[in-house]
N, C-alpha and C positions, 0 to 999 in steps of 0.2 A: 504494500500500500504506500510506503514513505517514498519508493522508488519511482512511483507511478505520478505523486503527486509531488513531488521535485521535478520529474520531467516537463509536466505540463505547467509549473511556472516558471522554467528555464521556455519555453516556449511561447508563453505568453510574454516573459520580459523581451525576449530576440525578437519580436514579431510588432510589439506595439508601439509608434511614436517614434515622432524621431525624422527629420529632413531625409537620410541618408546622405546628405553631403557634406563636406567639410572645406576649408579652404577659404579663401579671398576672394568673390567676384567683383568686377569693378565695371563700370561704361559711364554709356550717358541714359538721361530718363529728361525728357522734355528739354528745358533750360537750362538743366543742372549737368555740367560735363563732367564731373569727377564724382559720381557714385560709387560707392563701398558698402558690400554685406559680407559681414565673417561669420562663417558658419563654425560651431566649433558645440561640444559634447553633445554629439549626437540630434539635440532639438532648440538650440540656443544659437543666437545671432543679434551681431552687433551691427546700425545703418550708418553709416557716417556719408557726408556730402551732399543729404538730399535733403536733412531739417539743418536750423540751424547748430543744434548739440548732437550729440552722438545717443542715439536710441540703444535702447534692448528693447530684444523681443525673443518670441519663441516661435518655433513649427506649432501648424495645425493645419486641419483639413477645413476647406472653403468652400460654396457653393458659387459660383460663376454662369450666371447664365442657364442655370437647370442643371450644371455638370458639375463634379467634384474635382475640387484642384489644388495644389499643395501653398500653401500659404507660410507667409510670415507676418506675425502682428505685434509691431512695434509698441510701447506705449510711450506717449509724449510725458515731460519733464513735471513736477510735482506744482509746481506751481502754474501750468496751464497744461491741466492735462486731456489726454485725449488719447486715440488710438490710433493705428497707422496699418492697413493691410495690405501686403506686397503679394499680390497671388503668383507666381510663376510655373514654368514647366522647364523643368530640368532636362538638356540635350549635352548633346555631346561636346561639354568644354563650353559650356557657356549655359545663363541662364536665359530663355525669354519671358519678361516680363508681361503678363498678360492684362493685369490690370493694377490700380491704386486706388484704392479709397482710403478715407478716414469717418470718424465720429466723435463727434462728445462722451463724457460718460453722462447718463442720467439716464429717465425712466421715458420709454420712448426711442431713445435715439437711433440709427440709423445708420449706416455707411453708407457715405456719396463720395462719388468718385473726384477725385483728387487732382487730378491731371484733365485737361482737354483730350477730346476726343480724337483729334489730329493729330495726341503724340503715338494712337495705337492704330491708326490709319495705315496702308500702306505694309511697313516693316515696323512692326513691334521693338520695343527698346530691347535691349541685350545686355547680362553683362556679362566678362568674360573671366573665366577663371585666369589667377595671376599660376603662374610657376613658382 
């Protein structure tokens, strides 16, 4: 029995959560040219270059459009706070960024998208893993 149930939460922990990536990516996202997310233990990530301070946030799963997609949601700084969601899809050596919203906190509130629509027009924003 103790074998059986150590398996299954060696199974469960391998299995849930968690970006799978690691690393630096960097590009641009609208107006901003010098974007950075470091990915780092497993479901943690730091934004620098797209607010004015550097964000934390964590992996989580997002709904986009009716579809499920891997997200990162930042929270803004304690004295104006707020939340910050980076949905992307992870390819080969790069991320594409698929959408940006944010929200207030409070009872009600909403994520609206963050960015104009013209910067997901065309070719979506990129960033790209550093070496």
């Amino acid at each position: 029995m103790y074998k059986i149930a150590s398996l299954l939460i060696f199974i469960l922990l391998v299995s849930c959560g968690g970006s799978g990536i690691d690393g630096i990516y960097e590009g641009e996202i609208g107006s901003k040219s010098k974007v950075s997310i470091f990915f780092f233990n497993r479901n943690q990530a730091e934004l620098k270059g797209y607010w004015s301070e550097v964000l934390k946030g964590a992996f989580q799963q997002s709904t986009l459009k009716g579809k499920t997609v891997d997200s990162i949601v930042f929270t803004g700084p304690d004295e104006k706070p707020f939340k910050l969601r980076i949905c992307y899809e992870a390819k080969n050596g790069h991320l594409e960024i698929l959408a940006i919203h944010s929200r207030i906190f409070g009872p009600g509130a909403r994520y609206v998208p963050s960015e104009p629509s013209s910067t997901f027009t065309g070719r979506p924003p990129k960033l790209y893993k550093l070496e």
